[in-house]
One Martini backbone bead per residue (centre of mass of N, CA, C, O) as a GRO file, in nm:
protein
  364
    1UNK     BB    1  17.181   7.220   8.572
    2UNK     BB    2  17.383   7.475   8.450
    3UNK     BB    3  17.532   7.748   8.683
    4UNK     BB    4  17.692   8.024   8.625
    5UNK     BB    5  17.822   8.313   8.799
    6UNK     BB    6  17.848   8.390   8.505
    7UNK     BB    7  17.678   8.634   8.234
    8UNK     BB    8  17.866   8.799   7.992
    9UNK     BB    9  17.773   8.745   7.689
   10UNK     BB   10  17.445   8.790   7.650
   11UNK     BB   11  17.367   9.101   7.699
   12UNK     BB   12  17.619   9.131   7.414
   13UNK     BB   13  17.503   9.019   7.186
   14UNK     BB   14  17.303   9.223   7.048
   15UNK     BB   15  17.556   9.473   7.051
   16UNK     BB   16  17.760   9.388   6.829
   17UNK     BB   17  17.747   9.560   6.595
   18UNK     BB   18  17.842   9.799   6.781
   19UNK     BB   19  18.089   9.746   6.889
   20UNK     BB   20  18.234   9.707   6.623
   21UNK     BB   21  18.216   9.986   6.532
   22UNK     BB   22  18.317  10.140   6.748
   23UNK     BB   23  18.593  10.032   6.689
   24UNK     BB   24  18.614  10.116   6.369
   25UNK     BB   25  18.625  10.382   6.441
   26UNK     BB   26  18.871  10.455   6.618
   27UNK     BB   27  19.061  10.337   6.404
   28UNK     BB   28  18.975  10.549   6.209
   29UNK     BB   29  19.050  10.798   6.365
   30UNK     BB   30  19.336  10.758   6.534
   31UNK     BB   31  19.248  10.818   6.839
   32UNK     BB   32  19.379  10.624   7.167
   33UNK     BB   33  19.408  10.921   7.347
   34UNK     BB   34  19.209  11.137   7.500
   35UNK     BB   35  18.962  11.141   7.318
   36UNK     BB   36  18.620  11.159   7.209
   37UNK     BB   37  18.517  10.913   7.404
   38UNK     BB   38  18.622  11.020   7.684
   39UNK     BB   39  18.470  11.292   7.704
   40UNK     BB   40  18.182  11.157   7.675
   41UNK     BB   41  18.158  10.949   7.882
   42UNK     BB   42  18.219  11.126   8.098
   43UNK     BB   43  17.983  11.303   8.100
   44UNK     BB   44  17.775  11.042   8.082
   45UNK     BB   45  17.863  10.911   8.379
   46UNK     BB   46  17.843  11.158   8.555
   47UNK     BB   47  17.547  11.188   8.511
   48UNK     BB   48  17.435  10.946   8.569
   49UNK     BB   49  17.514  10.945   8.881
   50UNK     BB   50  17.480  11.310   8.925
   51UNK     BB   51  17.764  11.421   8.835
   52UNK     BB   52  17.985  11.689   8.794
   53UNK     BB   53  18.265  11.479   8.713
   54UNK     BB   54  18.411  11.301   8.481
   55UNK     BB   55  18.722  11.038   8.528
   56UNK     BB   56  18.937  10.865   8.381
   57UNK     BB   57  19.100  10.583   8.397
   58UNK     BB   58  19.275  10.291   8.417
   59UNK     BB   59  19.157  10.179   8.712
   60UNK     BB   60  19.037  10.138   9.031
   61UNK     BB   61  19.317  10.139   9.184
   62UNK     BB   62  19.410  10.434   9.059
   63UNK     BB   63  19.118  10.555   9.179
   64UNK     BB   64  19.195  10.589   9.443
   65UNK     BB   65  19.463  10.703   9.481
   66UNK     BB   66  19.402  10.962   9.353
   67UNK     BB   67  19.148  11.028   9.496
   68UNK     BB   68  19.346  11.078   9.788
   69UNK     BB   69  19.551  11.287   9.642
   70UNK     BB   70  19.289  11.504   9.580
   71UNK     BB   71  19.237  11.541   9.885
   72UNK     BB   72  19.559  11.524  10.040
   73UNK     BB   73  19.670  11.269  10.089
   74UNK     BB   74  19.949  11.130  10.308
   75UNK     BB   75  20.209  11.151  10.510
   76UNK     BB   76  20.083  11.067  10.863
   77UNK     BB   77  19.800  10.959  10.740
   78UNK     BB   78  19.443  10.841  10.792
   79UNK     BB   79  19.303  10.547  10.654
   80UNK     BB   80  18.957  10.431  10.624
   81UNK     BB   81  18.889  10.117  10.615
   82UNK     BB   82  18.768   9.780  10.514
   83UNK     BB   83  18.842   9.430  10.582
   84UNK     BB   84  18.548   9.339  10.346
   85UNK     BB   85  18.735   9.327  10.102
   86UNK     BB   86  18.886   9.426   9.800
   87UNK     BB   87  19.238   9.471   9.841
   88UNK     BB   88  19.247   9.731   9.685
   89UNK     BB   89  19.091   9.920   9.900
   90UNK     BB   90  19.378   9.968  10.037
   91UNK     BB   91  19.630   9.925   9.855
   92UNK     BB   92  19.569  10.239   9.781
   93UNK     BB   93  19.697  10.372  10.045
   94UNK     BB   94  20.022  10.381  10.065
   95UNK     BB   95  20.136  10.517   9.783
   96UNK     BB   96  20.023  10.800   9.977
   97UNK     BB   97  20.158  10.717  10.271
   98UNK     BB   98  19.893  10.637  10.444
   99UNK     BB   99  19.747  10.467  10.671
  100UNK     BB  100  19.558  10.168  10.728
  101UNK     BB  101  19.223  10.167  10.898
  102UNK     BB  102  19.036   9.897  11.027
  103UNK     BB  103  18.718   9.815  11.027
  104UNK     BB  104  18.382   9.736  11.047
  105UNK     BB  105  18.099   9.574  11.002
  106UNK     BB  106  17.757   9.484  10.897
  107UNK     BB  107  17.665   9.161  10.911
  108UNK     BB  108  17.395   9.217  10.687
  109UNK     BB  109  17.498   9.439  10.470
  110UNK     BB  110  17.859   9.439  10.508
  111UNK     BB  111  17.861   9.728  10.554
  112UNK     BB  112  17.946  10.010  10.685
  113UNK     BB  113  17.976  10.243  10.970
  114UNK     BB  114  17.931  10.496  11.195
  115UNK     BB  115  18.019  10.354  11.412
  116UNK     BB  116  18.283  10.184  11.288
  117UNK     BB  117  18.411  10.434  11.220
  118UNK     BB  118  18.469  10.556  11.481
  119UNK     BB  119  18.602  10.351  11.653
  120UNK     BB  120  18.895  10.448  11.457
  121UNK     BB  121  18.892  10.751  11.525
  122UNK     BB  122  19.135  11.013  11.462
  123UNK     BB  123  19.352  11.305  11.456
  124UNK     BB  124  19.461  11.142  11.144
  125UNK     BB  125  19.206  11.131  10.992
  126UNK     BB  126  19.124  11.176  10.636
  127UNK     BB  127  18.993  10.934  10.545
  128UNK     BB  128  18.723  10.761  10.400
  129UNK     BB  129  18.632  10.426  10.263
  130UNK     BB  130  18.362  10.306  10.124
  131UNK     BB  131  18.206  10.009  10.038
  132UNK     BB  132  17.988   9.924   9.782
  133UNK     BB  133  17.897   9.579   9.877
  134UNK     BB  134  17.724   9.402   9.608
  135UNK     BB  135  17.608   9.694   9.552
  136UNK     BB  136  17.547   9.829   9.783
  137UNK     BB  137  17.536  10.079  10.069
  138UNK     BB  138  17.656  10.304  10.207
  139UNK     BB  139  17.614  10.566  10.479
  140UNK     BB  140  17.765  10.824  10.425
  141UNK     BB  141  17.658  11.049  10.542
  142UNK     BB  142  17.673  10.988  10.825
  143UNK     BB  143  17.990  10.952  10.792
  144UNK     BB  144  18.029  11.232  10.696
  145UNK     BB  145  17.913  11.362  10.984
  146UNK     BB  146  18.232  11.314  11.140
  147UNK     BB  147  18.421  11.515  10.943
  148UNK     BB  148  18.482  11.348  10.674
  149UNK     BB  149  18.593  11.225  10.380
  150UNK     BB  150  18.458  11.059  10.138
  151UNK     BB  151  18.490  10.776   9.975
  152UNK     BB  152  18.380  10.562   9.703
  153UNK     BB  153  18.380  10.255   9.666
  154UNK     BB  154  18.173  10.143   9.343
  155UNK     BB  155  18.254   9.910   9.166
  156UNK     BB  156  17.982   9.718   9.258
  157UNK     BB  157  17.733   9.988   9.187
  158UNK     BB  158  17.655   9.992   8.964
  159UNK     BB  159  17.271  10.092   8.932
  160UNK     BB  160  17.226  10.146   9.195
  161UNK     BB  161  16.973  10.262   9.402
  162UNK     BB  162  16.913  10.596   9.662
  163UNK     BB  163  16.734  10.794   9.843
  164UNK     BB  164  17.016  11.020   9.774
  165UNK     BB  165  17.145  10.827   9.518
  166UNK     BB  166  17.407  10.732   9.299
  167UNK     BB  167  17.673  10.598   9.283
  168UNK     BB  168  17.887  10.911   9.284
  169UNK     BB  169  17.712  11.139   9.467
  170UNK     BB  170  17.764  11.063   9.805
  171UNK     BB  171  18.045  11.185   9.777
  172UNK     BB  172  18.278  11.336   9.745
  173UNK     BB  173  18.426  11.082   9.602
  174UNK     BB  174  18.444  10.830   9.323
  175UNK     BB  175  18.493  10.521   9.250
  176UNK     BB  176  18.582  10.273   8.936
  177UNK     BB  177  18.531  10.017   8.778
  178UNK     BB  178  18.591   9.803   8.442
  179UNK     BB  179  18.578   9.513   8.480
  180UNK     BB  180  18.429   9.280   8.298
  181UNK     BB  181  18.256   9.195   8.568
  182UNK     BB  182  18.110   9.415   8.595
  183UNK     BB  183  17.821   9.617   8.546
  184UNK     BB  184  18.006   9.762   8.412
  185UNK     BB  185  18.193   9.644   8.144
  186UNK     BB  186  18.485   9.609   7.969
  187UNK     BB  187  18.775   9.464   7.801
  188UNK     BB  188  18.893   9.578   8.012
  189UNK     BB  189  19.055   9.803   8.176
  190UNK     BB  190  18.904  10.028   8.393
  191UNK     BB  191  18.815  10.383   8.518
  192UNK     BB  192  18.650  10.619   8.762
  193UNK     BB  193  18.620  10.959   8.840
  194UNK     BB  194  18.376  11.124   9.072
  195UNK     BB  195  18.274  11.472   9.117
  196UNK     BB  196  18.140  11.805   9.225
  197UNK     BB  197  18.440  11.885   9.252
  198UNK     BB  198  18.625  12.111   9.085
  199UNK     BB  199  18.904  12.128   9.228
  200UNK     BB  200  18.933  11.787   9.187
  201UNK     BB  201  18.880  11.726   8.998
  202UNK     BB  202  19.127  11.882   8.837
  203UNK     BB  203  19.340  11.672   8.987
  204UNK     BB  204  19.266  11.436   8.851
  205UNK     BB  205  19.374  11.520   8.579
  206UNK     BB  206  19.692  11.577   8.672
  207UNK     BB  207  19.730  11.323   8.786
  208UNK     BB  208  19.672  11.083   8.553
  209UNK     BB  209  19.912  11.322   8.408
  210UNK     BB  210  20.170  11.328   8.585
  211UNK     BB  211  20.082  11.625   8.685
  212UNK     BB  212  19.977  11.755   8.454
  213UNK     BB  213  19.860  11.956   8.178
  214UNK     BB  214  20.061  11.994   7.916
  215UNK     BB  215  20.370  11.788   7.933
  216UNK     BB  216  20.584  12.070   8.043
  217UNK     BB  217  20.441  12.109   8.321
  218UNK     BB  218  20.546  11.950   8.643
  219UNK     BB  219  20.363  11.974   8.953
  220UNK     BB  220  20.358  11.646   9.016
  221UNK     BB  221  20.342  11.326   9.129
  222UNK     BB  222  20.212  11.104   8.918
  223UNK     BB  223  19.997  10.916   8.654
  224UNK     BB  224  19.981  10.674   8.455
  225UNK     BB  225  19.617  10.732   8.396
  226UNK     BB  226  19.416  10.613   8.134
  227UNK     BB  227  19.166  10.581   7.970
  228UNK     BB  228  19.047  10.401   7.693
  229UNK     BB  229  18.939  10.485   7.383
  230UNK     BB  230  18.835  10.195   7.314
  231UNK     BB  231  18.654  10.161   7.620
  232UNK     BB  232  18.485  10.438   7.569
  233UNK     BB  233  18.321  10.307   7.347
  234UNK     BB  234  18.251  10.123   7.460
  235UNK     BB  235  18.071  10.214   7.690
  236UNK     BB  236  17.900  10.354   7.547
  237UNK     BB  237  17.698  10.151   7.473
  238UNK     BB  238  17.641  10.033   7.730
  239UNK     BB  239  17.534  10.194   7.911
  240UNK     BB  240  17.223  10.255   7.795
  241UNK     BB  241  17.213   9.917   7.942
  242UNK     BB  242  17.210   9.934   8.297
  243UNK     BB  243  16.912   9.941   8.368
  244UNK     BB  244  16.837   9.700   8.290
  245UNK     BB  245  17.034   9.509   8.401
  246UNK     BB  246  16.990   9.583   8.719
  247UNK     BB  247  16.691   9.493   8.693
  248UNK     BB  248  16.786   9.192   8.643
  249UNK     BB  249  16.931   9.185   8.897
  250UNK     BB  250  16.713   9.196   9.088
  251UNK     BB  251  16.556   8.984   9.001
  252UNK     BB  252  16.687   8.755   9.068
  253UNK     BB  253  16.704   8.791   9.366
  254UNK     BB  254  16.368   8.775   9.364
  255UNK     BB  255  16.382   8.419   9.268
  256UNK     BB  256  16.517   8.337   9.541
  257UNK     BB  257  16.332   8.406   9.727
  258UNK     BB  258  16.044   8.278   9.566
  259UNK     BB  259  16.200   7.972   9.601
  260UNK     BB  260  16.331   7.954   9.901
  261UNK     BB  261  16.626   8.037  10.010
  262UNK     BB  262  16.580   8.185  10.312
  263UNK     BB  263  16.525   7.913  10.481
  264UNK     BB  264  16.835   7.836  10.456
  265UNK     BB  265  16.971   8.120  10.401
  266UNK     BB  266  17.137   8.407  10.394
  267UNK     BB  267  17.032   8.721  10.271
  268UNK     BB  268  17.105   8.968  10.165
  269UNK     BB  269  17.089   9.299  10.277
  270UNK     BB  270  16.937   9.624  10.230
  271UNK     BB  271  17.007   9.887  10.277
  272UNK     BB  272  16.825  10.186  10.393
  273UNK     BB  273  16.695  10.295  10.055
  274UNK     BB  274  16.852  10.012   9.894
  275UNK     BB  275  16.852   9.902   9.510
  276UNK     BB  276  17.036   9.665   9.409
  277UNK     BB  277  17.251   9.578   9.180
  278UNK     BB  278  17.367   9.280   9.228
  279UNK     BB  279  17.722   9.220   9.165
  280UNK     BB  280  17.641   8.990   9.416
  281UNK     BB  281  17.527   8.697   9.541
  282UNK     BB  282  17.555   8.703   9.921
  283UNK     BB  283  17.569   8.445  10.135
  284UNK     BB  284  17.482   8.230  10.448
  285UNK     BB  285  17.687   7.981  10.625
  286UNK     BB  286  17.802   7.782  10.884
  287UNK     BB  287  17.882   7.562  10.575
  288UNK     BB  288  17.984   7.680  10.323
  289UNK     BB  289  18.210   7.523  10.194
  290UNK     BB  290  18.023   7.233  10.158
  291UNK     BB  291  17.874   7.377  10.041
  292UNK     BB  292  18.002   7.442   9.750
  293UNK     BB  293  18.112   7.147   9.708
  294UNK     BB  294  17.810   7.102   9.613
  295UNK     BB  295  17.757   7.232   9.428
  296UNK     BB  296  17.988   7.207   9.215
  297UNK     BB  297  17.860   6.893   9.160
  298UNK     BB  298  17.622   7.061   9.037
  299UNK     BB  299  17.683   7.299   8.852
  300UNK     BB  300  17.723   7.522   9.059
  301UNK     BB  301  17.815   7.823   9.086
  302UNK     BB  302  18.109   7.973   9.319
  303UNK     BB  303  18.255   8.195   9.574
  304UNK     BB  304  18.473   8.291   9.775
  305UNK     BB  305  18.616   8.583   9.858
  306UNK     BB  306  18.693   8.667  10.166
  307UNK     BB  307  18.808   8.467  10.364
  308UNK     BB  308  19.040   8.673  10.360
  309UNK     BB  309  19.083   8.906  10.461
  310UNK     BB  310  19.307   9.216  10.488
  311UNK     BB  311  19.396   9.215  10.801
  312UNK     BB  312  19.543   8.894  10.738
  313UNK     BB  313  19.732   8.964  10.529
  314UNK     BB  314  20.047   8.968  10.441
  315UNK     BB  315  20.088   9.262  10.385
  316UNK     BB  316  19.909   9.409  10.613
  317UNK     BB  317  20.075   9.311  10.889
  318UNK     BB  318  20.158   9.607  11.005
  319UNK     BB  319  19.835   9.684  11.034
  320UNK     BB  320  19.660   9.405  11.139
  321UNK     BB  321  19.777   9.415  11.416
  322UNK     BB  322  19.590   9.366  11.626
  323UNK     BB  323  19.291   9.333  11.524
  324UNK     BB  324  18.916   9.351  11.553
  325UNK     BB  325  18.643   9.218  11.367
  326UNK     BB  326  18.384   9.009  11.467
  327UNK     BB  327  18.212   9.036  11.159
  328UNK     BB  328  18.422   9.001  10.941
  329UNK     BB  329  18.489   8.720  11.022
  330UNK     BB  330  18.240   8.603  10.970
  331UNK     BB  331  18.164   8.633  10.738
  332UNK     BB  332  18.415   8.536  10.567
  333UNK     BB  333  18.332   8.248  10.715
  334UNK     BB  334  18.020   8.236  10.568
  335UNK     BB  335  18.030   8.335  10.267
  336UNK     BB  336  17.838   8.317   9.936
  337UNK     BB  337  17.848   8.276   9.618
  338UNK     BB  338  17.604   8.312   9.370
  339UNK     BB  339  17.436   8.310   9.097
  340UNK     BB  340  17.463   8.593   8.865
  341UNK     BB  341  17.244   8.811   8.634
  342UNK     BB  342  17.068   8.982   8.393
  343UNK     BB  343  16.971   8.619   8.306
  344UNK     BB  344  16.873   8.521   8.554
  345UNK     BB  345  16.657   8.235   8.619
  346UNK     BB  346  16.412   8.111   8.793
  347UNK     BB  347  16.516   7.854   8.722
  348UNK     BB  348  16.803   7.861   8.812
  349UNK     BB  349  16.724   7.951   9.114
  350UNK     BB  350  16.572   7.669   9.161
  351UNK     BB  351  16.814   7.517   9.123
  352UNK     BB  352  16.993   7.613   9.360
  353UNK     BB  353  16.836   7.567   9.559
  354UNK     BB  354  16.760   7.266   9.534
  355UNK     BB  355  17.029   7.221   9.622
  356UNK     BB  356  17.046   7.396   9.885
  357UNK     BB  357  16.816   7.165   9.986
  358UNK     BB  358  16.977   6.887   9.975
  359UNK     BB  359  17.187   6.967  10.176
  360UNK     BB  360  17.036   7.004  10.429
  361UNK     BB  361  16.921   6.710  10.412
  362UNK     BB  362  17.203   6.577  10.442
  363UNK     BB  363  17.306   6.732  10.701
  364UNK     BB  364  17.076   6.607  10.932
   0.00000   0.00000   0.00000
């Protein structure tokens, strides 16, 4: 059996006759820039985190530096990252002048620690992202507490739900992806930004549209980024089909479970607190590469996301020399996404079992 990493295809399916209205109404209305389906989105999306104020934006990276510099974040500072996440989350904090600053994370949950953040924590730090890593919920208020404002980078959490509220509403402000892959995907880039607080909201309004309110006096140097009026229509009618899917993700995990994959492999570990939409599907072994290579021969999707963190890409070299991470690398050298989606079966979840069960009698 072909199980694929991903199924964004098959819960799109019946959505088809709507999402094609929606596009032809768009059409038909004729108007495709920061039109009434972003305006009505953002509303219906910050409602959902909980938050109140959401802002569409270009795309994920886009949203993080909008973030920071409605924030005050500039140059001097420095921002707080982990550098076992995809490489926007650092990427984004240059752009407004300031320095990232890698910490480490923990080996089970992967999210960073109020520990973590601290131990590189100086009188220059201005603000945290902390990472909700492949669904999981990073502990933010603990980090709050810390007293510095926190960023949620939350594209891979849509859907997760916590016992202090939703990602997108746990800490100052949040930032979203919609890339086609994440749990809420459109059909092309998106973005947004949640925030309860009116004053920042308003700063990432004028930042997004090159620094203006009105296109006639420019207050700051800004960006275009904007929500496409389009994205933002395909957008409206999936949300309202998020908490199912993300459903069928905590379920999936559940199969892996069920299966018997944790006696093989290490299994994701949730935050305290937190029932992840995972995703990604994300063990742990000490032969990685070996499994996925069985995995591949096997036609079980697999992919090591981060096996170069961030603090040893070549661009961040002059911020990650002599930085020392020993939980970041290991997991990195250890970690395997394998087949995730809100329509994965127990019986799929039992084939790669089987195969990662394969690889195990094979290897002793």
């Amino acid at each position: 059996m072909t199980v694929p990493l991903f199924d964004t295809s098959t819960p799109l399916a019946p959505l088809r006759p709507q999402l094609l209205d929606a596009m032809t109404n768009v059409v038909d209305e004729g108007r495709y820039i920061l039109g009434p389906n972003v305006s009505a989105f953002e509303q219906e999306f910050a409602g959902y985190c909980g938050a109140a104020h959401g802002i569409g934006v270009g795309n994920g990276t886009d949203a993080l530096t909008i973030a920071l510099r409605a924030l005050g974040v500039g140059p001097g500072d420095e921002v707080i990252v982990p550098s076992f996440t995809f490489y926007a989350s650092a990427e984004a904090i240059p752009p407004t002048g300031a320095t990232p600053v890698f910490c480490d994370i923990d080996p089970d949950t992967m999210c960073v620690t109020a520990e973590s953040v601290k131990a590189v924590m100086t009188p220059r730090t201005k603000a945290v992202i902390v990472v909700h890593l492949f669904g999981n919920v990073a502990p933010v208020a603990e980090i709050e507490a810390l007293g510095v404002p926190v960023v949620e980078d939350a594209a891979q959490a849509a859907g997760t739900t916590y016992v202090g509220g939703r990602p997108g509403s746990l800490g100052t402000i949040a930032t979203f992806s919609f890339f086609p892959s994440k749990n809420l995907g459109a059909f092309g880039d998106g973005g947004a930004i949640t925030t309860s607080d009116a004053e920042i909201a308003d700063r990432v309004r004028m930042l997004r549209f090159h620094g203006s309110y009105d296109k006639v006096t420019y207050q700051h140097i800004g960006y275009n980024s904007r929500l496409d009026e389009l994205q933002a229509a395909i957008l409206r009618v999936l949300l309202p089909h998020l908490d199912d899917w993300a459903d069928g993700r905590r379920a999936a995990g559940r199969h892996y479970v069920d299966a018997g994959l944790g006696d093989l492999v290490s299994l994701p570990v949730p935050t305290d607190g937190a029932d992840p939409a995972w995703h990604l599907y994300v063990i742990k072994h000490e032969r990685a590469d070996e499994l996925a290579a069985a995995l591949k021969d096997a036609g079980v999707g697999q992919k090591a996301y981060y096996r170069v963190p961030i603090h040893r890409q070549p661009a961040m070299a002059q911020y990650g020399a002599g930085v020392e991470l020993p939980a970041t690398d290991e997991v990195a050298r250890t970690h395997l996404a394998i087949p995730m989606s809100p329509v994965l079966s127990a019986e799929q979840a039992a084939e790669v079992t089987e195969t990662v069960r394969a690889f195990a009698g094979a290897a002793v």
